[in-house]
Backbone of each chain as ProteinMPNN parsed JSONL, in Angstrom:
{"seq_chain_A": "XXXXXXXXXXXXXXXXXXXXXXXXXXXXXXXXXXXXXXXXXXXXXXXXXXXXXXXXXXXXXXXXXXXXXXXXXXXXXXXXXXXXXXXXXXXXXXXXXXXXXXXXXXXXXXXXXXXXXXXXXXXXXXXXXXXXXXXXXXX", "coords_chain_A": {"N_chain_A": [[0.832, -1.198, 0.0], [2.049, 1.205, 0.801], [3.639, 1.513, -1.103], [2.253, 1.836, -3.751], [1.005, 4.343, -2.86], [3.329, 6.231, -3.16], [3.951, 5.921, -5.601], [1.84, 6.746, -6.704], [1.843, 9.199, -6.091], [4.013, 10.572, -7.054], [3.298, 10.124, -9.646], [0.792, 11.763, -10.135], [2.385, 13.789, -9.668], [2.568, 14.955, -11.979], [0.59, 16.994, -13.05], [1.791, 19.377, -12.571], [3.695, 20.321, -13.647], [5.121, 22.239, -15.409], [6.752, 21.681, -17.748], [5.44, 20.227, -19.263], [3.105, 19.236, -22.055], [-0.294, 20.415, -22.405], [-1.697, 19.308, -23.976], [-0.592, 16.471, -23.38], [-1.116, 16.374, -21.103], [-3.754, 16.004, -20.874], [-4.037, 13.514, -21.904], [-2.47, 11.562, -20.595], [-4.236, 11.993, -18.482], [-6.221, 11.245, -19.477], [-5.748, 8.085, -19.941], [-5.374, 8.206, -17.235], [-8.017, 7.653, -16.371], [-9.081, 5.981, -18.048], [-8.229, 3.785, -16.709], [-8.711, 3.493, -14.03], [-11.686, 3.707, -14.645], [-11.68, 1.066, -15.803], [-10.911, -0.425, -13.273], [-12.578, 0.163, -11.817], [-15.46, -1.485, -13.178], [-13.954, -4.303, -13.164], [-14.234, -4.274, -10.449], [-16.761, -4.078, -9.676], [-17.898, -6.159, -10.737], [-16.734, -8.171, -9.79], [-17.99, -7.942, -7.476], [-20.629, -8.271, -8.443], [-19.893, -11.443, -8.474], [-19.7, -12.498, -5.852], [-22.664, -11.98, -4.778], [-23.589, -9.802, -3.84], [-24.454, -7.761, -5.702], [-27.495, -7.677, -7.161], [-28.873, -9.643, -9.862], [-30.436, -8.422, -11.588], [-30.103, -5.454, -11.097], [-26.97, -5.753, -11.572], [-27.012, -6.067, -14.251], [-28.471, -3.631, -15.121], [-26.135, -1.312, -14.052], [-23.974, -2.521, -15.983], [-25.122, -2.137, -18.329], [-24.777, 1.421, -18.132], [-22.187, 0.951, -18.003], [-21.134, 0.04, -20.443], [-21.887, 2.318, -22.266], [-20.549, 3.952, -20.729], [-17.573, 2.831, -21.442], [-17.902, 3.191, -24.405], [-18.091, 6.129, -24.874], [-15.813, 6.98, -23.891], [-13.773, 5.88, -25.447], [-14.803, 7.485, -28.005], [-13.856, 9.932, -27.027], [-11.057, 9.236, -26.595], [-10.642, 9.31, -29.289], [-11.324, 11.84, -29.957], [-9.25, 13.305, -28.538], [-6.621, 12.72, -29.858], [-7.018, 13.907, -32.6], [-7.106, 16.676, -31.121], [-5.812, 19.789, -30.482], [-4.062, 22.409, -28.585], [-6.214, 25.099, -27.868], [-7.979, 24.042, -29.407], [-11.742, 23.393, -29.182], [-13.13, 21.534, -26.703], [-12.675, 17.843, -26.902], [-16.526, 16.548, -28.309], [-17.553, 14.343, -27.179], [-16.614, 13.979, -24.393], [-18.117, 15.599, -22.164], [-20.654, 14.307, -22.343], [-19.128, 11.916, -21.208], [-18.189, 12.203, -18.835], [-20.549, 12.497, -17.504], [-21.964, 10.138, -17.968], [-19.952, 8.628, -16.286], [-20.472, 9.739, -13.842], [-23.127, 8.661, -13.032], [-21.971, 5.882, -13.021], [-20.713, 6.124, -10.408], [-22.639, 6.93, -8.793], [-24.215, 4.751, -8.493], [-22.093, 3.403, -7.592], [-22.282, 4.766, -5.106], [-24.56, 4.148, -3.714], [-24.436, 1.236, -3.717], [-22.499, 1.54, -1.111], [-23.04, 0.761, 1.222], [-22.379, -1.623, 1.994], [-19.466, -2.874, 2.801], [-17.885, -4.275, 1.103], [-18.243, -2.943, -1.125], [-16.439, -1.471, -1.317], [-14.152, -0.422, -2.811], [-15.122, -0.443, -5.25], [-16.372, 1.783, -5.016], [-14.031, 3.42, -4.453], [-12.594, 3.387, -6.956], [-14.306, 4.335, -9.198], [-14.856, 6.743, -7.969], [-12.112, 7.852, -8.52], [-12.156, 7.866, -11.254], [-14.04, 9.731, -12.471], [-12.942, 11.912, -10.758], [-10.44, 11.798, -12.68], [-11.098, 12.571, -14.738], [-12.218, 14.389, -14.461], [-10.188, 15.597, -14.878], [-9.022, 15.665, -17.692], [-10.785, 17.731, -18.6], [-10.309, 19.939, -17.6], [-7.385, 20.142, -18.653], [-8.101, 20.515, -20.931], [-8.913, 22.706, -21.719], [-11.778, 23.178, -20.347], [-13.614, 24.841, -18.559]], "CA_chain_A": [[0.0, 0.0, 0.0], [2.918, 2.263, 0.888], [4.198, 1.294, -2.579], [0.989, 2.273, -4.108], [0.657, 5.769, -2.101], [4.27, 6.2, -3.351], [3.859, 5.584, -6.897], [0.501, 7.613, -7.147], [2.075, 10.717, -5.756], [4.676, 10.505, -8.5], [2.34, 10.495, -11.283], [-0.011, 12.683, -9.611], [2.653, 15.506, -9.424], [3.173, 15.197, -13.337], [-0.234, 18.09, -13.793], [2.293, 20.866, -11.937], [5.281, 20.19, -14.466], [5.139, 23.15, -16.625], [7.52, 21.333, -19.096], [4.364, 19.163, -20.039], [1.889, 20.414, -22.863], [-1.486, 20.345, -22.243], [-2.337, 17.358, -24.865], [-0.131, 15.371, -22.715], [-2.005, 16.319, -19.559], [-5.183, 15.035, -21.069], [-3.53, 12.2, -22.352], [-2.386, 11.119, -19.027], [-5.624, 11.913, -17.379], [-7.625, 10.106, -19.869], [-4.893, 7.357, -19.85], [-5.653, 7.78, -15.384], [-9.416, 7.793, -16.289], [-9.214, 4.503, -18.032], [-7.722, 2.718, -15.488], [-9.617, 3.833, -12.876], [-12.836, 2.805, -15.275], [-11.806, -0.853, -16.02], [-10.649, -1.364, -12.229], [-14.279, 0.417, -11.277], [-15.448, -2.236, -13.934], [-13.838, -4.957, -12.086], [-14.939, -4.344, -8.899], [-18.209, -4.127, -9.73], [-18.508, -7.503, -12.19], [-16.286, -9.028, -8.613], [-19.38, -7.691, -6.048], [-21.828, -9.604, -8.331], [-19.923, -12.727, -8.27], [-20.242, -12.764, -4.723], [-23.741, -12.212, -4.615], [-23.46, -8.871, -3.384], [-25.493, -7.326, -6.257], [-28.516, -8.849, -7.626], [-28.218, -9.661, -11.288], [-30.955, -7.05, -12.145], [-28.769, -4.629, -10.967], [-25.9, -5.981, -12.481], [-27.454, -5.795, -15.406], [-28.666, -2.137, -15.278], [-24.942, -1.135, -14.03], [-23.457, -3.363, -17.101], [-25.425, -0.926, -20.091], [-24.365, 2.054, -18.155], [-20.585, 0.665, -18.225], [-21.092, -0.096, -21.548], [-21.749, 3.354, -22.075], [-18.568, 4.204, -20.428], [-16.156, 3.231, -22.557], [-18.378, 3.824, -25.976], [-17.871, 7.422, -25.072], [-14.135, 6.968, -23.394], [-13.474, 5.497, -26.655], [-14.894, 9.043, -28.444], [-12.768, 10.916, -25.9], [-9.659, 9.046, -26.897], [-10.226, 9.081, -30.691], [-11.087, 12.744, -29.969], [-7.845, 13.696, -27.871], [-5.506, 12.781, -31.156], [-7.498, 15.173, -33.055], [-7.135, 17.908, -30.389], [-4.603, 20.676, -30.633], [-4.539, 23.361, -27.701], [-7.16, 25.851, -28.485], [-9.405, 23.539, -30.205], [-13.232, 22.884, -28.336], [-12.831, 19.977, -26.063], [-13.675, 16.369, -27.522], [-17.392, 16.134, -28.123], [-18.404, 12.997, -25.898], [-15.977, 14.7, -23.151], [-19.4, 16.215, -21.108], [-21.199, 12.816, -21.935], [-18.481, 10.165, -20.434], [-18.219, 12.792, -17.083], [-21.693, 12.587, -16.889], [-21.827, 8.643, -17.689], [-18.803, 8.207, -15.437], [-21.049, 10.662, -12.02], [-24.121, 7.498, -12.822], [-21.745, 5.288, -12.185], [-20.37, 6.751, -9.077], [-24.004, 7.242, -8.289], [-24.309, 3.633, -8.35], [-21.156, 2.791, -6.366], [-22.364, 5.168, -3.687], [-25.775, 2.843, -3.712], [-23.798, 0.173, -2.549], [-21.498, 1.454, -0.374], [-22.951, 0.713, 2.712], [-21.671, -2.469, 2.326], [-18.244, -2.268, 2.994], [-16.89, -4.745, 0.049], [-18.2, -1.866, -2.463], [-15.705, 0.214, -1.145], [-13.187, -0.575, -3.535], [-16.044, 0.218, -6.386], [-16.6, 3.417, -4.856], [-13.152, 4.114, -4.474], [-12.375, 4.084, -8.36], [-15.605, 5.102, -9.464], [-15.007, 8.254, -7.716], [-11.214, 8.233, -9.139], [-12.715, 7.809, -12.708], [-14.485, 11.417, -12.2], [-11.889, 12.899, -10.696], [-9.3, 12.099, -13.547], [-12.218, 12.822, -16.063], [-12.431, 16.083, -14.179], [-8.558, 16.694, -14.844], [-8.96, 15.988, -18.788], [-11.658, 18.576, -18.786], [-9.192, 21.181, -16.955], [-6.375, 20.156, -19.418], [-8.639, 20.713, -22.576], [-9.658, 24.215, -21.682], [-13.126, 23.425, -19.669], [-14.392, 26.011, -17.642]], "C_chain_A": [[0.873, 1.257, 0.0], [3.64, 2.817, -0.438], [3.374, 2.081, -3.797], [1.0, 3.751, -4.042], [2.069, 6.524, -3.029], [4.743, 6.787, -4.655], [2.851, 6.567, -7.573], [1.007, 9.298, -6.766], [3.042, 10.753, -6.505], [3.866, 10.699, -9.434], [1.488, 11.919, -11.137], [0.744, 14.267, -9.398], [2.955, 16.001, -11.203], [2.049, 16.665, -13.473], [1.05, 19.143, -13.523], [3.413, 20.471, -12.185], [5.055, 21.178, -15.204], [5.501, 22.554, -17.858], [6.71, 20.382, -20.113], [3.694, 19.796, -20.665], [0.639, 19.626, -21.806], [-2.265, 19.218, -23.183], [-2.065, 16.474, -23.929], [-0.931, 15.381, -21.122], [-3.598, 15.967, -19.803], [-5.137, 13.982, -21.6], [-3.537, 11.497, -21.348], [-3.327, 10.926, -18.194], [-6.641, 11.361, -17.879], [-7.193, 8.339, -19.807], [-5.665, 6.785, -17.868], [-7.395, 6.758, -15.542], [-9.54, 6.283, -16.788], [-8.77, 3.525, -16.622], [-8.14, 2.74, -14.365], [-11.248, 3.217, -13.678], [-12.946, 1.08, -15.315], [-11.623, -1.324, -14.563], [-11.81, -1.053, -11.501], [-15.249, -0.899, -11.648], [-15.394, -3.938, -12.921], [-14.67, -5.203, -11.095], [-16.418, -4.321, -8.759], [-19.08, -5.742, -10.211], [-17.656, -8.805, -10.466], [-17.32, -9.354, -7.467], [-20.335, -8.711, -6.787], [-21.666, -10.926, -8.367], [-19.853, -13.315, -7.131], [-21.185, -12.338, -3.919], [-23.942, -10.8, -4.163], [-24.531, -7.333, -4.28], [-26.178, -7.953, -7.343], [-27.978, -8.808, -9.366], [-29.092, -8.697, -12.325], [-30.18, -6.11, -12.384], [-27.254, -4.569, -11.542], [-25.593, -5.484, -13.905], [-28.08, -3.714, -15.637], [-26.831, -1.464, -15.212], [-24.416, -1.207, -14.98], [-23.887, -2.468, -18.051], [-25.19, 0.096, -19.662], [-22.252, 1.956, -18.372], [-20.475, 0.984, -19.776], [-21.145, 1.131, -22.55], [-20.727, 4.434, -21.882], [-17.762, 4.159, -21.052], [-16.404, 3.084, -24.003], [-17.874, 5.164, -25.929], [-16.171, 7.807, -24.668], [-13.588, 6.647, -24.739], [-13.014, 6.585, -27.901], [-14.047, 9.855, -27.97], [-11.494, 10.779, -26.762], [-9.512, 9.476, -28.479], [-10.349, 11.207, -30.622], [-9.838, 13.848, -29.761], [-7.024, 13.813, -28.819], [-5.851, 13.55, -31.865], [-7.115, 16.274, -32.768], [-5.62, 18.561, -30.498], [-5.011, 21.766, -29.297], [-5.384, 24.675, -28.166], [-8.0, 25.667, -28.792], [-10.612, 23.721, -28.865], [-12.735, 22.019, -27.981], [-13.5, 18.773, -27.035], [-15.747, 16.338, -27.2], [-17.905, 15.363, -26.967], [-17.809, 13.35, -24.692], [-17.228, 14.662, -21.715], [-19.896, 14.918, -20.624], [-20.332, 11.792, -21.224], [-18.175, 11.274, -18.632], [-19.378, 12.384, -16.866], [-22.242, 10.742, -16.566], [-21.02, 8.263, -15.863], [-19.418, 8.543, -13.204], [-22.0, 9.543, -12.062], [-23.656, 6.503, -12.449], [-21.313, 4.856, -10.788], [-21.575, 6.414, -8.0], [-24.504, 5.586, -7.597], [-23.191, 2.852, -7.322], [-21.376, 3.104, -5.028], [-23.797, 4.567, -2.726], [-25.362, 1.729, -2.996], [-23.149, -0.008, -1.746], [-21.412, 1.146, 0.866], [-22.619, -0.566, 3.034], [-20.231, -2.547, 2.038], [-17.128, -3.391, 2.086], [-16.97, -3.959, -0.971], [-17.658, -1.218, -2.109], [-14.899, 0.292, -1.999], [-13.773, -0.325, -4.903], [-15.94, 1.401, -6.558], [-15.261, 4.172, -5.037], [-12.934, 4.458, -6.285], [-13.306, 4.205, -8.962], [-15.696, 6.496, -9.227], [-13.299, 8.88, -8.53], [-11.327, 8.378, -11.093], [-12.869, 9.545, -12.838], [-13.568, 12.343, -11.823], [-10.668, 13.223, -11.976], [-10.015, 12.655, -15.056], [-12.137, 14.314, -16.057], [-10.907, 16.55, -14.801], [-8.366, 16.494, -16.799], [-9.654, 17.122, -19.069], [-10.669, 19.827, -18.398], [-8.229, 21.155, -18.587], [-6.745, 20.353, -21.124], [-9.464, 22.225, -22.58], [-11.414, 24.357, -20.714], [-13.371, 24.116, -18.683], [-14.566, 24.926, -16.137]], "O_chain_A": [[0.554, 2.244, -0.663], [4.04, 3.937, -0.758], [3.916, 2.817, -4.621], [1.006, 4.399, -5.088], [1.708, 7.523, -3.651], [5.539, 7.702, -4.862], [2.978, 7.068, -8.689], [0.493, 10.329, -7.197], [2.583, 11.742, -7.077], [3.928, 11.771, -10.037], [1.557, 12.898, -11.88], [0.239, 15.359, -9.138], [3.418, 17.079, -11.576], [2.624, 17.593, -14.042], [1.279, 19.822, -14.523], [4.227, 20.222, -11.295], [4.467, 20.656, -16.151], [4.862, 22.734, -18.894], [7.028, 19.935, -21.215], [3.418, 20.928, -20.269], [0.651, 18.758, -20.933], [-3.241, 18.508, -22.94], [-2.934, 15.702, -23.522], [-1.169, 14.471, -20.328], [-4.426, 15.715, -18.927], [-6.184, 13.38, -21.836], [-4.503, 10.78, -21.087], [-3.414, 10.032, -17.353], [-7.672, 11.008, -17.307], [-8.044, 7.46, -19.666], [-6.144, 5.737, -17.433], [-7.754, 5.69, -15.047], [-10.037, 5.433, -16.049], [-9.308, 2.722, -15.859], [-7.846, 1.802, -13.624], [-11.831, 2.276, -13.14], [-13.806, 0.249, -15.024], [-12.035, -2.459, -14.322], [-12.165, -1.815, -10.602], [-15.826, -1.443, -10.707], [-16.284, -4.508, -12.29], [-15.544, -6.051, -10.916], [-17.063, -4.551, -7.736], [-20.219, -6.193, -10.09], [-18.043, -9.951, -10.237], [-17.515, -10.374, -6.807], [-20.807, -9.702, -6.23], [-22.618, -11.705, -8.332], [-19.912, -14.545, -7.098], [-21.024, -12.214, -2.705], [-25.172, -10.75, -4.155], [-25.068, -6.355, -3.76], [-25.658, -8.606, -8.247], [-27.058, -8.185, -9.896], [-28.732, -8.298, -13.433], [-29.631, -5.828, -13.449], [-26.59, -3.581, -11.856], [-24.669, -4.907, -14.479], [-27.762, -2.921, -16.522], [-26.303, -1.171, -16.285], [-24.081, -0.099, -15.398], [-22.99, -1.93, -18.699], [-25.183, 0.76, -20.699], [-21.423, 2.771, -18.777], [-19.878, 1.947, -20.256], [-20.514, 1.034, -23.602], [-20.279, 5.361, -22.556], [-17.084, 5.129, -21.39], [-15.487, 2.895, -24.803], [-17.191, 5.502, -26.895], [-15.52, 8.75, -25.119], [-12.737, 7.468, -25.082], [-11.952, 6.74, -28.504], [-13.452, 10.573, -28.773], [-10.951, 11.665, -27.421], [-8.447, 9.92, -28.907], [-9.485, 11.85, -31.22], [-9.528, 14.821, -30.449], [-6.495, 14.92, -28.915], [-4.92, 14.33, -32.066], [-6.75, 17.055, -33.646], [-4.555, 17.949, -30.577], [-6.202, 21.926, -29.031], [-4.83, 25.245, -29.106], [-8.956, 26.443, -28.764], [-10.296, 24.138, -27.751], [-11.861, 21.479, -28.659], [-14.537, 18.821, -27.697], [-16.21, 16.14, -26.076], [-18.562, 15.783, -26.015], [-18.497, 13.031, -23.722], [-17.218, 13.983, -20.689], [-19.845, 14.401, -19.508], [-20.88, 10.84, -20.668], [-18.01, 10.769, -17.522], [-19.428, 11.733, -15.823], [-22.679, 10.228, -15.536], [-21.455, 7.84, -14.792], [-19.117, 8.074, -12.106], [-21.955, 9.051, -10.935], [-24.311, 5.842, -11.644], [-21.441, 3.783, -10.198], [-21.542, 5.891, -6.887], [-25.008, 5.377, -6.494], [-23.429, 1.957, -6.512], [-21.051, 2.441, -4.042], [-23.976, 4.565, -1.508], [-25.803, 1.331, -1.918], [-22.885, -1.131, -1.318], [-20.415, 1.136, 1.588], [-22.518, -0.842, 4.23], [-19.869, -2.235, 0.904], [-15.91, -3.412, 2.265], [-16.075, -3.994, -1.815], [-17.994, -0.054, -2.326], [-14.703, 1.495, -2.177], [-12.97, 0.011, -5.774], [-15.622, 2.069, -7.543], [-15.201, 5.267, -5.597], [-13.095, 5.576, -6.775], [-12.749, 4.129, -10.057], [-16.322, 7.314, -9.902], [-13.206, 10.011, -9.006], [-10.569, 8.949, -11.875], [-12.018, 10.357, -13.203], [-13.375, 13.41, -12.405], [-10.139, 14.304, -12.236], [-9.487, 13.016, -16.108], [-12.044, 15.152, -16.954], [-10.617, 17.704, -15.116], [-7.514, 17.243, -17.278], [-9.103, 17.739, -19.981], [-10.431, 20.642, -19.29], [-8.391, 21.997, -19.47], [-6.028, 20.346, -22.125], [-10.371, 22.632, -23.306], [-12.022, 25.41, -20.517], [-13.173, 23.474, -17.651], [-15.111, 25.361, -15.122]]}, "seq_chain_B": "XXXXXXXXXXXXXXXXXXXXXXXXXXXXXXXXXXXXXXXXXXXXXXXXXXXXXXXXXXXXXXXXXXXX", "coords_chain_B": {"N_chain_B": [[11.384, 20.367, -11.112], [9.25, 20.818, -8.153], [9.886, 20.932, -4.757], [8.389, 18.989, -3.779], [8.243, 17.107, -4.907], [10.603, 16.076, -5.78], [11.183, 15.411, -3.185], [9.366, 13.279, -2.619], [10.124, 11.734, -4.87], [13.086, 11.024, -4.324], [11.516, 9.873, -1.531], [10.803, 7.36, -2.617], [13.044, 6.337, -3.959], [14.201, 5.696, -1.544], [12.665, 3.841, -0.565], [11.69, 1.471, -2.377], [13.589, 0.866, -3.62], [15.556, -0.29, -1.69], [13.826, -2.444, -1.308], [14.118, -4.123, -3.068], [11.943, -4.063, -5.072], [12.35, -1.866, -7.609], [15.494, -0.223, -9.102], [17.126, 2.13, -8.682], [17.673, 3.493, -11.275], [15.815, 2.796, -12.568], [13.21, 3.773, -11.152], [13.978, 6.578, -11.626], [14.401, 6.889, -14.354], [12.046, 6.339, -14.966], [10.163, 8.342, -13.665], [11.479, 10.459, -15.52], [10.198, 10.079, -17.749], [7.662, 10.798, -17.27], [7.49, 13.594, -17.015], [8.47, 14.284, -18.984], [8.05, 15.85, -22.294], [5.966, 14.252, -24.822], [6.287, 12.686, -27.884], [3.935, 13.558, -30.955], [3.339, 11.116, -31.863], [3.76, 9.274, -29.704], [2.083, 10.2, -28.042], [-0.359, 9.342, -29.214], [-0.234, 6.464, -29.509], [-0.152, 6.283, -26.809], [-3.019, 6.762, -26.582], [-4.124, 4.585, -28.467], [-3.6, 2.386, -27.085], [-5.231, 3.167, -24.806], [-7.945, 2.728, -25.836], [-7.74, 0.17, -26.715], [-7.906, -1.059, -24.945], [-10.615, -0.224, -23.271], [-12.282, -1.133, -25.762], [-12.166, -4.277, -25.237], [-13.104, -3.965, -22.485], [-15.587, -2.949, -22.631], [-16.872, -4.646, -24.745], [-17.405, -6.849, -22.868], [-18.619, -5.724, -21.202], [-20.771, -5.535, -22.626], [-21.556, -8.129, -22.735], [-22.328, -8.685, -20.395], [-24.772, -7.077, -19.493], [-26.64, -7.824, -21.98], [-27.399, -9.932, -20.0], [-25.725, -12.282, -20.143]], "CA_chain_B": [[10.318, 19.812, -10.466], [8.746, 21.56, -6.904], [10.483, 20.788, -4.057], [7.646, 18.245, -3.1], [8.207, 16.127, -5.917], [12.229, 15.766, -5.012], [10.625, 14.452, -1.559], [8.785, 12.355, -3.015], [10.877, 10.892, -5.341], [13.868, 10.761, -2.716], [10.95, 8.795, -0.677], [10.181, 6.123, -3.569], [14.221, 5.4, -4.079], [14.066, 5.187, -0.397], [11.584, 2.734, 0.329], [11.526, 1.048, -3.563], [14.942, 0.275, -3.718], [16.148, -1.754, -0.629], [13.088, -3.547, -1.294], [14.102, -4.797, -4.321], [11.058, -3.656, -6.456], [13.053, -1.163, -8.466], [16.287, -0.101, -9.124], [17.202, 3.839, -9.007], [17.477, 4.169, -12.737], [14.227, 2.625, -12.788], [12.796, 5.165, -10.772], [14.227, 8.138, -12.537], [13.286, 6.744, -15.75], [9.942, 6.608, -14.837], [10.132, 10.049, -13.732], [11.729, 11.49, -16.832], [9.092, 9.684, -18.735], [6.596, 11.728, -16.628], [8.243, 14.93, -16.956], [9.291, 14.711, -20.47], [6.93, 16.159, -23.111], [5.87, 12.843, -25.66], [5.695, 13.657, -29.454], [2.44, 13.112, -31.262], [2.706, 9.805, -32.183], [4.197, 8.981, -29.042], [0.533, 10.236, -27.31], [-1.148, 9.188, -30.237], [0.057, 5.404, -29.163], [-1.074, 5.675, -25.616], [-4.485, 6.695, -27.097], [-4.667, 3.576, -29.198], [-3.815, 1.187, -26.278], [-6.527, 3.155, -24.075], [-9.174, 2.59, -26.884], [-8.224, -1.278, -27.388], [-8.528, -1.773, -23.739], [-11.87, 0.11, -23.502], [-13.011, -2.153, -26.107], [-12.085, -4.726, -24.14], [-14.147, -4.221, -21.427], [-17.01, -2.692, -23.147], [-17.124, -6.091, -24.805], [-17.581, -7.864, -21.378], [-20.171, -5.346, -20.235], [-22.174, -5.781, -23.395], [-22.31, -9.285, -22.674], [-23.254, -8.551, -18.735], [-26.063, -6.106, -20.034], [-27.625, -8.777, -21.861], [-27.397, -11.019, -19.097], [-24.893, -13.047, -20.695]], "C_chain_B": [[10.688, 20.65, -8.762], [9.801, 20.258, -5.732], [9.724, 19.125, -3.734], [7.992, 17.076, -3.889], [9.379, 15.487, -5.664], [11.755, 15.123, -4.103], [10.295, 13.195, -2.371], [9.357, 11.095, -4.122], [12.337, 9.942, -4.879], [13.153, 9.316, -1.764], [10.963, 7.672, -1.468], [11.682, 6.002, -3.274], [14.636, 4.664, -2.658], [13.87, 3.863, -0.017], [11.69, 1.227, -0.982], [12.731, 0.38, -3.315], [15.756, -0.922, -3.365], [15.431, -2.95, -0.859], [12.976, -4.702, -2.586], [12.824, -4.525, -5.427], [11.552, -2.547, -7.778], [14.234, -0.707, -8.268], [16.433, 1.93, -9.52], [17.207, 4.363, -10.314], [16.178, 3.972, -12.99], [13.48, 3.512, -12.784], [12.68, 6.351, -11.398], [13.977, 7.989, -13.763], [12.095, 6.816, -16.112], [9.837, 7.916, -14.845], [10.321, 10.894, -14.55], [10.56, 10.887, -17.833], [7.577, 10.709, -18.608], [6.666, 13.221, -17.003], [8.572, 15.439, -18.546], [8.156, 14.789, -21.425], [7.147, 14.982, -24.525], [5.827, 13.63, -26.859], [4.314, 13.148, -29.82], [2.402, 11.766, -31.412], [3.171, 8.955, -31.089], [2.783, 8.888, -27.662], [-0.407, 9.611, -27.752], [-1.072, 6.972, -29.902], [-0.832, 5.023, -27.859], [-2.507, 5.759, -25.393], [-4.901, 5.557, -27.515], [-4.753, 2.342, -28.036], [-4.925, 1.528, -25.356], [-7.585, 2.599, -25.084], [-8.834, 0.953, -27.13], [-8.469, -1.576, -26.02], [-9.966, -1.396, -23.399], [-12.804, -0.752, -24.448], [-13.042, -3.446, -25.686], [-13.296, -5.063, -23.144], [-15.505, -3.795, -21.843], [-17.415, -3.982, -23.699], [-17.884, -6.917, -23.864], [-18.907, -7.078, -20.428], [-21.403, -5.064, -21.272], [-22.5, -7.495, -23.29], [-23.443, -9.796, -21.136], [-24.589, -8.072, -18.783], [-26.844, -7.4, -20.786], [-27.697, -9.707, -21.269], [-26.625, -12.519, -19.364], [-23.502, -13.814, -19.537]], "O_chain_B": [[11.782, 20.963, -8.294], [10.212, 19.125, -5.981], [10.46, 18.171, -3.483], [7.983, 15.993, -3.303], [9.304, 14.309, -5.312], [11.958, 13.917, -4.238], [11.073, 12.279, -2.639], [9.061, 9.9, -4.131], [12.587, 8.744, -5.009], [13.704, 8.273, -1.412], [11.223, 6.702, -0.756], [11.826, 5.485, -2.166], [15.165, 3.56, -2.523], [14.562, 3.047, 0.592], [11.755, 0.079, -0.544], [12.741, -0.721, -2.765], [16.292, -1.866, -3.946], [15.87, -4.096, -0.757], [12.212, -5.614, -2.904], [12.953, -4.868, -6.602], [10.958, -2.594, -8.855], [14.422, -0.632, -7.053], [15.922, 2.64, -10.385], [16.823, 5.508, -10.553], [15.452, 4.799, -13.542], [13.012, 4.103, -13.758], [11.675, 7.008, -11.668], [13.354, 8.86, -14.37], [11.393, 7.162, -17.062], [9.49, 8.594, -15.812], [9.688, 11.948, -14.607], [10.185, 11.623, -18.746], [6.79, 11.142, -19.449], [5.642, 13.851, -17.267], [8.814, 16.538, -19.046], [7.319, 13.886, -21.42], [8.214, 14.862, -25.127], [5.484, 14.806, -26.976], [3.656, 12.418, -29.079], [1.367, 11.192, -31.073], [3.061, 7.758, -31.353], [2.558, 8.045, -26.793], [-1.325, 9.237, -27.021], [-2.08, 6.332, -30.204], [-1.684, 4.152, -27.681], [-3.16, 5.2, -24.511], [-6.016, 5.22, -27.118], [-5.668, 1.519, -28.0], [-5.647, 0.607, -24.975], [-8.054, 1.591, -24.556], [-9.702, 0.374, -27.783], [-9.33, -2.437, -25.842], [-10.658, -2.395, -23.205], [-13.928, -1.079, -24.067], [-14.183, -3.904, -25.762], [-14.086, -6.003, -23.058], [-16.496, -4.337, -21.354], [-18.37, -4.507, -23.126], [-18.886, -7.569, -24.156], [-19.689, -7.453, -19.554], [-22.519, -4.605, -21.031], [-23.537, -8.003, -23.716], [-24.407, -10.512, -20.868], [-25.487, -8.628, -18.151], [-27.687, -7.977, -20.1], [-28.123, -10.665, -21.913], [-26.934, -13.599, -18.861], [-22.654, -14.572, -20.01]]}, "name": "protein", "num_of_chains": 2, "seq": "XXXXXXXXXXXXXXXXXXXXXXXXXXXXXXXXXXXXXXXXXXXXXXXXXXXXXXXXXXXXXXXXXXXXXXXXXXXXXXXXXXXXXXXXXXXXXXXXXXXXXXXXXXXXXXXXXXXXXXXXXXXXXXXXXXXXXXXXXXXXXXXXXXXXXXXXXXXXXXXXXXXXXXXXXXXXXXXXXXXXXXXXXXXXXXXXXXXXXXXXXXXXXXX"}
């Protein structure tokens, strides 16, 4: 864990490098944002194999995921496009807003205390979503 | 890089090191990788591997969605 904490505050100081453009800081943070999605992902597809959420639910969860990285997808193909100045990527708004339903949903289950590890990157999804949005000019 | 970052990197060769999980060039390689501005097709790469892993898992949660 120390390793972890360690490792994350290294990466995490790359936004407050000047010597970095601003592509690369939404690169990175859509780069964070995945990886925080698939291990949200995870943890979610882990809770229903130990019964933890019904398979309704699963299933509702599952077409908003799906959701998720249709528009993460848009993001990325958008990002190579992007030059500083341009409008942000289209689907940008939509995969934050995807990305806060699933949150919404992690914080649904959190009162049991194996979705914490849902919630945790569920809420790191949003946050690094939030830091492409910064790094592409968003208000 | 801010003073904090030196700490912090200082702390990782610290703790990283003895423990055998990385080796100090390691470290600082990583770090200049961080630090060092990528060219386009160099970003343009770590775009394509986000987007095949995204398909990926979108895959696996279109088969969850239909109850698959």
């Amino acid at each position: 864990m120390k390793h972890l904490i360690l490792i994350l505050t290294l990466v995490l100081s790359v936004p407050s490098c000047a010597s970095v453009n601003l592509k690369q800081h939404a690169v990175q943070s859509a780069q964070a944002s995945e990886i925080s999605l698939e291990a949200a992902h995870d943890a979610e597809r882990a809770l229903f194999a130990v019964g933890a959420i019904s398979p309704e639910r699963h299933k509702q969860i599952a077409a908003v995921f799906v959701t998720a990285f249709d528009l993460e997808i848009k993001v990325a193909v958008g990002l190579k496009l992007w030059r500083a100045g341009d409008p942000p990527p289209v689907a940008l708004a939509d995969y934050q807003r995807d990305l806060t339903e699933i949150l919404t949903y992690a914080l649904t289950l959190s009162v049991d205390p194996r979705a914490q590890t849902f919630l945790a990157h569920a809420q790191r999804a949003v946050d690094t979503a939030a830091a492409i949005a910064k790094a592409v000019g968003v208000e | 890089m801010t003073l904090e970052q030196v700490l912090a990197l200082a702390r990782a060769i610290q703790i990283l090191v003895p423990a055998g999980i990385a080796t100090t060039q390691q470290i600082i390689a990583f770090v200049k990788t961080l630090h060092t501005d990528l060219s386009e097709p160099e970003l343009n790469a770590i775009l394509d591997l986000l987007i095949a892993g995204a398909k990926r898992h979108k895959a696996i949660a279109e088969r969850d969605a239909a109850g698959g």
